[in-house]
PyMOL Python script that loads the backbone (N, CA, C, O; Angstrom):
from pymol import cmd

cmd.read_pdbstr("""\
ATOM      1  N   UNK A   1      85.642  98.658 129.744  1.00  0.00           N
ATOM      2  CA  UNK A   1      86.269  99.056 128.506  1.00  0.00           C
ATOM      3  C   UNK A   1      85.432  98.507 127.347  1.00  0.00           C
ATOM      4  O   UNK A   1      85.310  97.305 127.108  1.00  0.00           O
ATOM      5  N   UNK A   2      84.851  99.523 126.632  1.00  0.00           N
ATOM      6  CA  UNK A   2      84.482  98.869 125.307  1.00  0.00           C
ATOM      7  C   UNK A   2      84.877  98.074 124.437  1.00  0.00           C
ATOM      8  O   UNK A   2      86.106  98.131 124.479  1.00  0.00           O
ATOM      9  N   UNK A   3      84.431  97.060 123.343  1.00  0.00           N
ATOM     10  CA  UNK A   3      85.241  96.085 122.499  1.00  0.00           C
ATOM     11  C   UNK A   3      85.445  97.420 121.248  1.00  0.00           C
ATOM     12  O   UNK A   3      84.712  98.308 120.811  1.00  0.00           O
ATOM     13  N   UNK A   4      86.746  97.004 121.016  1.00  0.00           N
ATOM     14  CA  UNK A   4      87.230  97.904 119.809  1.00  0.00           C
ATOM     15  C   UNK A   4      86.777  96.934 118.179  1.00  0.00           C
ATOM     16  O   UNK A   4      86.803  95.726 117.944  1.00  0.00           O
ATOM     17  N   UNK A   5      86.563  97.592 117.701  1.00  0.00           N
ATOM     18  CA  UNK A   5      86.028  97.220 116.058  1.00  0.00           C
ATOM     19  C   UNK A   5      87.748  96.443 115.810  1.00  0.00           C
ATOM     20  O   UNK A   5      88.819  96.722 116.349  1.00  0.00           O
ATOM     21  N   UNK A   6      87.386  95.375 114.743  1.00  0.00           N
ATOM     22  CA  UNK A   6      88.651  95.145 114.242  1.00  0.00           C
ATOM     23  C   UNK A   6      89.847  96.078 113.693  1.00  0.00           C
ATOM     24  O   UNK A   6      91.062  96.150 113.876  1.00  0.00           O
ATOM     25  N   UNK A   7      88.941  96.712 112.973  1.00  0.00           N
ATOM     26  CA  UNK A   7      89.299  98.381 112.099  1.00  0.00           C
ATOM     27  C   UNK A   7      90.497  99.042 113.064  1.00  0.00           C
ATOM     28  O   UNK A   7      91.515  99.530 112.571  1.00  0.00           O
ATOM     29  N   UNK A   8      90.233  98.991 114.553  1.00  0.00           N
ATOM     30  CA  UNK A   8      90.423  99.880 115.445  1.00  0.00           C
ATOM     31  C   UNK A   8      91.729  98.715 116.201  1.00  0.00           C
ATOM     32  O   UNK A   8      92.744  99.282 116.609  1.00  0.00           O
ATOM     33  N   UNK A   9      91.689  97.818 116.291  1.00  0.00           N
ATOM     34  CA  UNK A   9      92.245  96.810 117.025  1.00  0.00           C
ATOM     35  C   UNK A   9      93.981  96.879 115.840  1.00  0.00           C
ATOM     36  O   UNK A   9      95.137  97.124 116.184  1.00  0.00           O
ATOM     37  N   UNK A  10      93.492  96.596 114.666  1.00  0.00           N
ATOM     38  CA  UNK A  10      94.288  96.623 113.250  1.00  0.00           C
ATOM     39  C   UNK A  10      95.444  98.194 113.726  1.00  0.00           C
ATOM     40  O   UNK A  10      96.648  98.288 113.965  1.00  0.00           O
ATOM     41  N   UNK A  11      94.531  98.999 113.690  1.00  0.00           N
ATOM     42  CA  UNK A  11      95.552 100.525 114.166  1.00  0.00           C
ATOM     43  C   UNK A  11      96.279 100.388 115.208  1.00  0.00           C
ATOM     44  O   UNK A  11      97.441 100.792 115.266  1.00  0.00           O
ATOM     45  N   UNK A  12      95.730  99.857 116.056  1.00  0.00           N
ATOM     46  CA  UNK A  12      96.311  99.656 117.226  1.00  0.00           C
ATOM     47  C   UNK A  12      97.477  98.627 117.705  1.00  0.00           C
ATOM     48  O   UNK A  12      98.372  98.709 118.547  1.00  0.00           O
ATOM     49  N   UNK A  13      97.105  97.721 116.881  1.00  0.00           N
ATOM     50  CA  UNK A  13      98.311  96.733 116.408  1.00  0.00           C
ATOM     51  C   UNK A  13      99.293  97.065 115.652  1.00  0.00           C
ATOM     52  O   UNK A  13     100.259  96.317 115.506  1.00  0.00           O
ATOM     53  N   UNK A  14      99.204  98.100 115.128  1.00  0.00           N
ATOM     54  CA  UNK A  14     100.025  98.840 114.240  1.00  0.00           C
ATOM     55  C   UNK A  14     100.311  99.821 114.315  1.00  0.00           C
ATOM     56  O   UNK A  14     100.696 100.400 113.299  1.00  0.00           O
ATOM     57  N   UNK A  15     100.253 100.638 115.843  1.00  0.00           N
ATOM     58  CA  UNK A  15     101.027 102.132 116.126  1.00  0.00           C
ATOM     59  C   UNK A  15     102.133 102.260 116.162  1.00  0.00           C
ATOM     60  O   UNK A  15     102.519 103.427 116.241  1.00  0.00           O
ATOM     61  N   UNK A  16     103.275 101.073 116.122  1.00  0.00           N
ATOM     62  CA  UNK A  16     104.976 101.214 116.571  1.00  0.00           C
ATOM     63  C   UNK A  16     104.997 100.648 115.245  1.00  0.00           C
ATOM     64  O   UNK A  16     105.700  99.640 115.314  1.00  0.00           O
ATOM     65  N   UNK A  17     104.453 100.849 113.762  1.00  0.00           N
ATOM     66  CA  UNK A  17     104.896 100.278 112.502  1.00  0.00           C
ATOM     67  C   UNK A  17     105.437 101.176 111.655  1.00  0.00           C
ATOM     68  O   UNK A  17     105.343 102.392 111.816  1.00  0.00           O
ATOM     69  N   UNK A  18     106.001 100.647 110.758  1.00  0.00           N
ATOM     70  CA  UNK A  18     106.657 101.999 109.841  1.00  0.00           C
ATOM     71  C   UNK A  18     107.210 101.359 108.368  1.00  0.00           C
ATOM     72  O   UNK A  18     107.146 100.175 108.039  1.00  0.00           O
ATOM     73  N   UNK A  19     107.637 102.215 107.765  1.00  0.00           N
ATOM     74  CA  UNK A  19     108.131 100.644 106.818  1.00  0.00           C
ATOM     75  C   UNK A  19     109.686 100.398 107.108  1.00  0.00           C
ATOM     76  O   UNK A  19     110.266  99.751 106.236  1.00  0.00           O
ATOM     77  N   UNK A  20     110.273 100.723 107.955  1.00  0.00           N
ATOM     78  CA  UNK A  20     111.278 100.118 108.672  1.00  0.00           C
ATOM     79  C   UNK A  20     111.260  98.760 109.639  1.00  0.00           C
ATOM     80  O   UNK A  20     112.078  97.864 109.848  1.00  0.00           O
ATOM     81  N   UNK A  21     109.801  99.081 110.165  1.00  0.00           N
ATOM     82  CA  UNK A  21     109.252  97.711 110.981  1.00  0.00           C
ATOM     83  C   UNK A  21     107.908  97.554 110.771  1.00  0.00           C
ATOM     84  O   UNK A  21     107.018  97.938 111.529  1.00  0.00           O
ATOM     85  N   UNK A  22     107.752  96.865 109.516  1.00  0.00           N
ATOM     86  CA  UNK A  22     106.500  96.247 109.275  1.00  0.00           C
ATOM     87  C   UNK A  22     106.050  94.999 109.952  1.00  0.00           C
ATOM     88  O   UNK A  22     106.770  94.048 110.257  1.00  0.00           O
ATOM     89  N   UNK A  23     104.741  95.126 110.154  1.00  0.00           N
ATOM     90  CA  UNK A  23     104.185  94.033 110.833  1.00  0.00           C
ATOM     91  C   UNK A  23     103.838  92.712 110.122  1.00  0.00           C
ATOM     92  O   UNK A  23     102.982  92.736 109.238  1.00  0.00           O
ATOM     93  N   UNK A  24     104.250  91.937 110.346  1.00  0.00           N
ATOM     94  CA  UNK A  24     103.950  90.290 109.297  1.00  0.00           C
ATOM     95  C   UNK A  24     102.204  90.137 109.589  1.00  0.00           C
ATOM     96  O   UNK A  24     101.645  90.517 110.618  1.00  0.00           O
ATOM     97  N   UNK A  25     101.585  89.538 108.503  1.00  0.00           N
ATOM     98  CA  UNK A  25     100.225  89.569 108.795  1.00  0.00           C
ATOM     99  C   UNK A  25     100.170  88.395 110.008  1.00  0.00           C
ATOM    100  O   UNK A  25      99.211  88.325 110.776  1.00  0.00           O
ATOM    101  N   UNK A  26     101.608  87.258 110.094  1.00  0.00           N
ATOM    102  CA  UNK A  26     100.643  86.907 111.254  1.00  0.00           C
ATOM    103  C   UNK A  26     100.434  86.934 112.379  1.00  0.00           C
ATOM    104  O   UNK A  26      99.586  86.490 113.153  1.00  0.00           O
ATOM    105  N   UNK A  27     101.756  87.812 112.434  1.00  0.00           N
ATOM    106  CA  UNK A  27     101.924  88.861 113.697  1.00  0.00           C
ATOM    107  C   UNK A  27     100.707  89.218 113.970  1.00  0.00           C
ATOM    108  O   UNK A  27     100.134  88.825 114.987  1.00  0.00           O
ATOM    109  N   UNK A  28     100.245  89.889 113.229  1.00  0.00           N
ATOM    110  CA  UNK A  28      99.471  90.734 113.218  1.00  0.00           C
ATOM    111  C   UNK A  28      97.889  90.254 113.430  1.00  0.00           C
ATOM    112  O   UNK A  28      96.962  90.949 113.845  1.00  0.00           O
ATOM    113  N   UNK A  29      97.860  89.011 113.065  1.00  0.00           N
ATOM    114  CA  UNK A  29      96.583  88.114 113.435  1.00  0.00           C
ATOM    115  C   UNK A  29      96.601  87.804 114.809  1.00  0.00           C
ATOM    116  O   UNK A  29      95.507  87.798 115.373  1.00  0.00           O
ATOM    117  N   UNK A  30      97.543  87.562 115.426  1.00  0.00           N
ATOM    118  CA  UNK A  30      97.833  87.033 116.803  1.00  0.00           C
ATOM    119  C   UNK A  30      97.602  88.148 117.470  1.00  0.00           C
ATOM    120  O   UNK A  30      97.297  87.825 118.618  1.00  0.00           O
ATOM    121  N   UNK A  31      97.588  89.588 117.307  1.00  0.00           N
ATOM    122  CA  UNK A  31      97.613  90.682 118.204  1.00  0.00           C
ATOM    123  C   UNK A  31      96.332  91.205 118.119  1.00  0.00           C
ATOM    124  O   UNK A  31      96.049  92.091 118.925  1.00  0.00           O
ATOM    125  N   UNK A  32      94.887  90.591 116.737  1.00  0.00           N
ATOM    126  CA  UNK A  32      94.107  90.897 116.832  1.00  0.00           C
ATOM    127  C   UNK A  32      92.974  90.392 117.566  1.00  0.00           C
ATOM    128  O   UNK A  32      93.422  89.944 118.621  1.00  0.00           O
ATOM    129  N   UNK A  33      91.467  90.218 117.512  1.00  0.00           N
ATOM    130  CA  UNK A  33      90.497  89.563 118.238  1.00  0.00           C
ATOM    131  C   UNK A  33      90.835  88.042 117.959  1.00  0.00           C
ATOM    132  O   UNK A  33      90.626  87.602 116.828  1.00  0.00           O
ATOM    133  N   UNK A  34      91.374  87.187 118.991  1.00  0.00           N
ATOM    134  CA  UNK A  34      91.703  85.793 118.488  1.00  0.00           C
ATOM    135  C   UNK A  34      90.312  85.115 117.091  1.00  0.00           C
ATOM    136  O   UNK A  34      90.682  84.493 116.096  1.00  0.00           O
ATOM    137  N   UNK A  35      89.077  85.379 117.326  1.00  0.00           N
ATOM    138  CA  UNK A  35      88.204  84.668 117.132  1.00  0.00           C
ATOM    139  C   UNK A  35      88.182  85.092 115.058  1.00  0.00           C
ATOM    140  O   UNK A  35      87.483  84.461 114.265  1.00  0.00           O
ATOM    141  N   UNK A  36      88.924  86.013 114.747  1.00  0.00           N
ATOM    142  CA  UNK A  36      88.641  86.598 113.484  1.00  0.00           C
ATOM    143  C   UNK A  36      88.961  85.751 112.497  1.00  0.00           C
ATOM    144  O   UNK A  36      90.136  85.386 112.544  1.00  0.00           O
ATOM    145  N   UNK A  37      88.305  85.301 111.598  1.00  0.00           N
ATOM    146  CA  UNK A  37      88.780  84.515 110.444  1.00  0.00           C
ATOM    147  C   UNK A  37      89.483  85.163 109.256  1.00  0.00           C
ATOM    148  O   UNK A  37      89.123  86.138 108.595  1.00  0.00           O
ATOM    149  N   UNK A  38      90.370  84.539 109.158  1.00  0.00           N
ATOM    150  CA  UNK A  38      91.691  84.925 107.636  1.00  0.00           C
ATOM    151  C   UNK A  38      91.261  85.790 106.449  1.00  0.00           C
ATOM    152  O   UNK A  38      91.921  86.667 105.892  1.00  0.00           O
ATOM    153  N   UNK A  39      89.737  85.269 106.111  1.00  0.00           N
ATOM    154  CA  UNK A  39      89.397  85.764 105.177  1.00  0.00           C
ATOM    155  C   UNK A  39      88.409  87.272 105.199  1.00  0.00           C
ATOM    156  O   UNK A  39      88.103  88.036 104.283  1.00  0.00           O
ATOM    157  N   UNK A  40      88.132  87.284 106.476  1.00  0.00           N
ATOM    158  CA  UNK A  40      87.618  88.477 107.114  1.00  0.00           C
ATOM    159  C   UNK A  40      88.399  89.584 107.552  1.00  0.00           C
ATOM    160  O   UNK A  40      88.147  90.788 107.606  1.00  0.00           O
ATOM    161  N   UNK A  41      89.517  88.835 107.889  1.00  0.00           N
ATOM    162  CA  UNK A  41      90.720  90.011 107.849  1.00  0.00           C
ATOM    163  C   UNK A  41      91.408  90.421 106.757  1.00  0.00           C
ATOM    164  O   UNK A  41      91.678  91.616 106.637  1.00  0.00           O
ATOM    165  N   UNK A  42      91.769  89.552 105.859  1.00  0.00           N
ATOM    166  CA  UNK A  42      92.301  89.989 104.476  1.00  0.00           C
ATOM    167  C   UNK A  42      91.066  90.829 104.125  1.00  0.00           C
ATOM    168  O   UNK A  42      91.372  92.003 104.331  1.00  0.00           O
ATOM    169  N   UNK A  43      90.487  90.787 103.922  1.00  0.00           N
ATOM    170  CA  UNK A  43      89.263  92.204 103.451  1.00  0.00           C
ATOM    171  C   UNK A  43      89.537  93.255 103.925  1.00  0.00           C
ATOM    172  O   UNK A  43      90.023  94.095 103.168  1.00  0.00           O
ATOM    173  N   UNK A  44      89.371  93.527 105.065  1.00  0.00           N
ATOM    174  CA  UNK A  44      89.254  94.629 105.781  1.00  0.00           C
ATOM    175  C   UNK A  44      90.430  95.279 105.953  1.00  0.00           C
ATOM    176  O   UNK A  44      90.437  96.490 106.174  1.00  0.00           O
ATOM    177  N   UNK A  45      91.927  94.323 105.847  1.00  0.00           N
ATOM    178  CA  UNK A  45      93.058  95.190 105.348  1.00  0.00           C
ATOM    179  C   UNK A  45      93.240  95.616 104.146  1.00  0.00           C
ATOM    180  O   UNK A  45      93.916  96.609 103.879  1.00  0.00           O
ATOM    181  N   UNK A  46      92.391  94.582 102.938  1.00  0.00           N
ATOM    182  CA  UNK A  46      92.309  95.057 101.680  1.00  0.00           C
ATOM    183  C   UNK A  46      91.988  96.523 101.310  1.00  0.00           C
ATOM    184  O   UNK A  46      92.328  97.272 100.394  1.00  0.00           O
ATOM    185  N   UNK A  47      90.891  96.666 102.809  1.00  0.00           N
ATOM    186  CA  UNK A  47      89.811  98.117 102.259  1.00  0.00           C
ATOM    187  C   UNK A  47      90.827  99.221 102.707  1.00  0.00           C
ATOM    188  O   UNK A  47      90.981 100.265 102.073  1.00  0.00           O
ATOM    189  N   UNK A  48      91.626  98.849 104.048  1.00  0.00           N
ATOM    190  CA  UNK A  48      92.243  99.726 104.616  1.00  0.00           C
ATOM    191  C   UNK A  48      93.612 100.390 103.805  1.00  0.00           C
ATOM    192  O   UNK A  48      94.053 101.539 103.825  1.00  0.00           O
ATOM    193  N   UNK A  49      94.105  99.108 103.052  1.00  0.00           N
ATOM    194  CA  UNK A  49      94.743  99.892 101.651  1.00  0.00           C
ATOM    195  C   UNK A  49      94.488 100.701 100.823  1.00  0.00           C
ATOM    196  O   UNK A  49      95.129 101.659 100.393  1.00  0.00           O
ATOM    197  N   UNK A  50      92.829 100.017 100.426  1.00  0.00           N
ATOM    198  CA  UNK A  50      92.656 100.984  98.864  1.00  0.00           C
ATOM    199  C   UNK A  50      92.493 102.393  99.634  1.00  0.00           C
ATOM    200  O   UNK A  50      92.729 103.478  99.105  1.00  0.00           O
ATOM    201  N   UNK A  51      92.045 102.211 100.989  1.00  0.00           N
ATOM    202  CA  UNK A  51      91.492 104.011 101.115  1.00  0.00           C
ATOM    203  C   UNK A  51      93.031 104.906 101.875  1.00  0.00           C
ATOM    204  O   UNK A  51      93.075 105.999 102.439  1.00  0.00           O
ATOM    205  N   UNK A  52      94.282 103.783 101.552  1.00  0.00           N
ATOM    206  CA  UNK A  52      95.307 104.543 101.758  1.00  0.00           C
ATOM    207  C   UNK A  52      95.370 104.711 103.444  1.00  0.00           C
ATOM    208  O   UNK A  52      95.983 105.707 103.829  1.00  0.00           O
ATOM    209  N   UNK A  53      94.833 103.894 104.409  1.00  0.00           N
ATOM    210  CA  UNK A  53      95.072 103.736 105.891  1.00  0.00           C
ATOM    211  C   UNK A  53      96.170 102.809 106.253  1.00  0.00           C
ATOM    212  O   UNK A  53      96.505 102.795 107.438  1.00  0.00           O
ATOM    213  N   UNK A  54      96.774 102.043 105.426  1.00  0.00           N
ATOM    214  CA  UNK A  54      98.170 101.322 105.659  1.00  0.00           C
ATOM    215  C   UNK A  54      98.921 100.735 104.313  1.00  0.00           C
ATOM    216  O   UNK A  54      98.291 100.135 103.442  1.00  0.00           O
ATOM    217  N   UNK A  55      99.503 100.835 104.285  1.00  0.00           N
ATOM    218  CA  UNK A  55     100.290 100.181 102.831  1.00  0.00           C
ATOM    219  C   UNK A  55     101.103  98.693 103.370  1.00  0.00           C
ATOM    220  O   UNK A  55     101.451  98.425 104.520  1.00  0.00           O
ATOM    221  N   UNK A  56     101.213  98.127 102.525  1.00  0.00           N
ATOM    222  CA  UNK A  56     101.262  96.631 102.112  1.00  0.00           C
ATOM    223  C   UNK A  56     102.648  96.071 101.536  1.00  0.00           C
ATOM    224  O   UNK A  56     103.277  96.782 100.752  1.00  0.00           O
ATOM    225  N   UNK A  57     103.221  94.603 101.969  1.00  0.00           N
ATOM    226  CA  UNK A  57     104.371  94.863 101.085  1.00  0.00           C
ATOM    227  C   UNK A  57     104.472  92.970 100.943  1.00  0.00           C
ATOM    228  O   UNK A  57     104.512  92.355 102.008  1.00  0.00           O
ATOM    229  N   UNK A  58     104.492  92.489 100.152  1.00  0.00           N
ATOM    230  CA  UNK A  58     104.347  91.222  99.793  1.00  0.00           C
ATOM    231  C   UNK A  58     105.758  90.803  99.610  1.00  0.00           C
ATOM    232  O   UNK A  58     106.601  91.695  99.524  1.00  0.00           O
ATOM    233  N   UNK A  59     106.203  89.293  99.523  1.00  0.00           N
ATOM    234  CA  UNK A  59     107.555  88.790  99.077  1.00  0.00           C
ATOM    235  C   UNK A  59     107.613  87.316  99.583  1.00  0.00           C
ATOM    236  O   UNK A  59     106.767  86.570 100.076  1.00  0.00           O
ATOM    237  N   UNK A  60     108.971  87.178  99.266  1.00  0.00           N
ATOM    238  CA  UNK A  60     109.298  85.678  99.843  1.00  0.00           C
ATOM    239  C   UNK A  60     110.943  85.760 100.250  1.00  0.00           C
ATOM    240  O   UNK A  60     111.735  86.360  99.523  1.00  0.00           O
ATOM    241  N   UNK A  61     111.334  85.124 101.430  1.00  0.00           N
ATOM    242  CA  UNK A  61     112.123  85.067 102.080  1.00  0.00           C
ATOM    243  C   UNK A  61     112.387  83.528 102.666  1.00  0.00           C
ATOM    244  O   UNK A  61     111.564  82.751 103.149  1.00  0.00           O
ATOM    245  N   UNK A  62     113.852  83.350 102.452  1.00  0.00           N
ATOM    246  CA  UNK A  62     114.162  81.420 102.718  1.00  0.00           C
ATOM    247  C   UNK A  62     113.197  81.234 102.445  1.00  0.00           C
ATOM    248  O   UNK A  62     112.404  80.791 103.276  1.00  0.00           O
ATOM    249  N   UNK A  63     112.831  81.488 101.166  1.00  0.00           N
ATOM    250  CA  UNK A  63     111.361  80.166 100.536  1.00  0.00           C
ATOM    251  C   UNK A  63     110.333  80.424 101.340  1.00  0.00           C
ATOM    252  O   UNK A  63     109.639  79.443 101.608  1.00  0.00           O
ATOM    253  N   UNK A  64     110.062  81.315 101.750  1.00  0.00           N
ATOM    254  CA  UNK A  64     108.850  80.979 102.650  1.00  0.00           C
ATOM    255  C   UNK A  64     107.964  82.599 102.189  1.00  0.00           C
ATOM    256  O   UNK A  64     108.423  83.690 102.529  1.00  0.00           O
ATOM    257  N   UNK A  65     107.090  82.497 101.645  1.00  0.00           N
ATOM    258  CA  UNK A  65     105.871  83.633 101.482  1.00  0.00           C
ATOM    259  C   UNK A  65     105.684  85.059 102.458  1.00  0.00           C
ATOM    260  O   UNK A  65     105.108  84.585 103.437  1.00  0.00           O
ATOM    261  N   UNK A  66     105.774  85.860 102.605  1.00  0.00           N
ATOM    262  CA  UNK A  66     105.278  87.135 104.024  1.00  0.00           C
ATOM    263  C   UNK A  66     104.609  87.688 103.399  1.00  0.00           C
ATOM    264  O   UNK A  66     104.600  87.448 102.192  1.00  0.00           O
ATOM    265  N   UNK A  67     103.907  88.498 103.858  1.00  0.00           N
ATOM    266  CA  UNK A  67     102.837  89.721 103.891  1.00  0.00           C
ATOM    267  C   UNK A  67     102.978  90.615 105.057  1.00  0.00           C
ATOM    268  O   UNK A  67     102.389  90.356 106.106  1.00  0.00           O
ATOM    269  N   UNK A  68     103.538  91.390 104.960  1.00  0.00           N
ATOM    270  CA  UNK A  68     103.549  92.860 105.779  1.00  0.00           C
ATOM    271  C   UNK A  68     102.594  94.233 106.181  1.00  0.00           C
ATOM    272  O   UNK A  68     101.914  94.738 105.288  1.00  0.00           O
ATOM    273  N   UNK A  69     102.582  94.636 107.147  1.00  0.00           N
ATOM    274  CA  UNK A  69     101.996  96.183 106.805  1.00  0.00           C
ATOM    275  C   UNK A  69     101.967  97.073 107.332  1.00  0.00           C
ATOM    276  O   UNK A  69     102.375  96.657 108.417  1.00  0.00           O
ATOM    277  N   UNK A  70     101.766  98.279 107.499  1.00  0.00           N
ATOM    278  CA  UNK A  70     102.181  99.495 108.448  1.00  0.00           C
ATOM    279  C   UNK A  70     101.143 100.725 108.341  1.00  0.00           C
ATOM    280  O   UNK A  70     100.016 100.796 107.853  1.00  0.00           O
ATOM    281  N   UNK A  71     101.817 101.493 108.870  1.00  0.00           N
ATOM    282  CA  UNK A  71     100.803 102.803 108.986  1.00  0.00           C
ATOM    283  C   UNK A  71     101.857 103.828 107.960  1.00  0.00           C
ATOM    284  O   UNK A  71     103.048 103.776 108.267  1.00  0.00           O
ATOM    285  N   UNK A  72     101.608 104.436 107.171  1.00  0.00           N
ATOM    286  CA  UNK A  72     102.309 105.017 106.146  1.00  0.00           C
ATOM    287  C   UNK A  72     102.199 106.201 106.729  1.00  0.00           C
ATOM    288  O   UNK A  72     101.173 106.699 107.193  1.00  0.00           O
ATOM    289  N   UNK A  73     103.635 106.797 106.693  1.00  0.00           N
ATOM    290  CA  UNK A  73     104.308 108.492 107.279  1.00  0.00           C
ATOM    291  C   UNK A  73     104.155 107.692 108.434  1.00  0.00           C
ATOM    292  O   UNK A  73     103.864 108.599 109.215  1.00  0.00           O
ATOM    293  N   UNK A  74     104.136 106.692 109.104  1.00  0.00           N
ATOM    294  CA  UNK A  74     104.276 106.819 111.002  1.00  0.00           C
ATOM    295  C   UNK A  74     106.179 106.434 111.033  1.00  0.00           C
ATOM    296  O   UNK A  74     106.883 105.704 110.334  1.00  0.00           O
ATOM    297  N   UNK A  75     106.383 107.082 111.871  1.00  0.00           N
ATOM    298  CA  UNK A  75     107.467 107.362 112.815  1.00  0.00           C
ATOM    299  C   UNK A  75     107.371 106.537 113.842  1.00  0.00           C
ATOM    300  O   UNK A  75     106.510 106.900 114.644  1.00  0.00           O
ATOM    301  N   UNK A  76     108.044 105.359 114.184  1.00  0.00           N
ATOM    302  CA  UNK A  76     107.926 105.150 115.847  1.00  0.00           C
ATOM    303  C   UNK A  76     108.604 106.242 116.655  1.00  0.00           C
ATOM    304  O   UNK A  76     109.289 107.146 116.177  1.00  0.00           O
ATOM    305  N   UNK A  77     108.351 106.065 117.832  1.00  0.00           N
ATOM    306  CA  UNK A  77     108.842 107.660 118.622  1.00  0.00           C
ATOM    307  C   UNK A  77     110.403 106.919 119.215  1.00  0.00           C
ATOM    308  O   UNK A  77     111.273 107.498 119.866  1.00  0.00           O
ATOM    309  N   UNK A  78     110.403 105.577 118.781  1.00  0.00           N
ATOM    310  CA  UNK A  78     111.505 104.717 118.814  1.00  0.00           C
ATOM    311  C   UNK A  78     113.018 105.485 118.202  1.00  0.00           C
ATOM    312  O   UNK A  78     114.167 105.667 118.605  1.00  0.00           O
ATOM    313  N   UNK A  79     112.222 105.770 117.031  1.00  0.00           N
ATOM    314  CA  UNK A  79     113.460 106.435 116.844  1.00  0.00           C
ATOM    315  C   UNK A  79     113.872 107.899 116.814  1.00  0.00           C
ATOM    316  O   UNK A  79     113.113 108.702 117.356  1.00  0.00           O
ATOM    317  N   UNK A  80     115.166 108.406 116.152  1.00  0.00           N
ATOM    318  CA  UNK A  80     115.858 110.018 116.494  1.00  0.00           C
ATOM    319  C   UNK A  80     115.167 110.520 116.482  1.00  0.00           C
ATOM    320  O   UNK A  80     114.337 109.828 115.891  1.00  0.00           O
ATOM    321  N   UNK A  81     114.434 111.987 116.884  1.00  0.00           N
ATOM    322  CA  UNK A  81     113.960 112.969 116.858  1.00  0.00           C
ATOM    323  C   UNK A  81     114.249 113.336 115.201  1.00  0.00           C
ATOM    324  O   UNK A  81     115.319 112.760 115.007  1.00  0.00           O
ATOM    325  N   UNK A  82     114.033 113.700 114.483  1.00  0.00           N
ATOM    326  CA  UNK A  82     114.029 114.158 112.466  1.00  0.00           C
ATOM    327  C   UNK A  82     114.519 115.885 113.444  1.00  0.00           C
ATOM    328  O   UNK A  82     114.101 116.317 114.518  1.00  0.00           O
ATOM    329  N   UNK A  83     115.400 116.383 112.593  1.00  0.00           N
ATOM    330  CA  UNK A  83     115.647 117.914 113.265  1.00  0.00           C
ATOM    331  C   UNK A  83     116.125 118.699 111.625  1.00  0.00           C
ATOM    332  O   UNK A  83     116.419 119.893 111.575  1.00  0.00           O
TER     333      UNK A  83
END
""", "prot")
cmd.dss("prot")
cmd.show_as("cartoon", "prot")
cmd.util.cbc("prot")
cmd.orient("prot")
């Protein structure tokens, strides 16, 4: 099996997302190449925003900071059929 690009690992970590179930970034660090550094990933989700490949959702909850993100228009197949 080939190594997947981060780019590719990021999508893939993020096929069951939606903005019903956004992924916490550090979820989302843990599901990527262990070895990736923080600041190498904040980029590359940065880019994946501006070009509109996932949208973003920032806040704070019990005091504590999150960062979220998803695949925008995805559906998990989780849920109803839309009719």
């Amino acid at each position: 099996m080939p190594n997947l690009s981060i780019r590719e690992n990021i999508l893939k970590a993020l096929a069951e997302s939606s903005s019903q179930m956004p992924v916490l970034l550090t979820n989302l660090k843990s599901l990527i190449v262990p070895g990736v550094k923080l600041a190498e990933l904040n980029a590359i989700l940065d880019s994946m925003c501006q070009n509109r490949e996932l949208l973003t959702c920032s806040g704070f909850k019990d005091g504590k900071e999150y960062v979220c993100y998803w695949i925008p228009g995805n559906i998990p197949h989780k849920s109803p059929p839309l009719y």
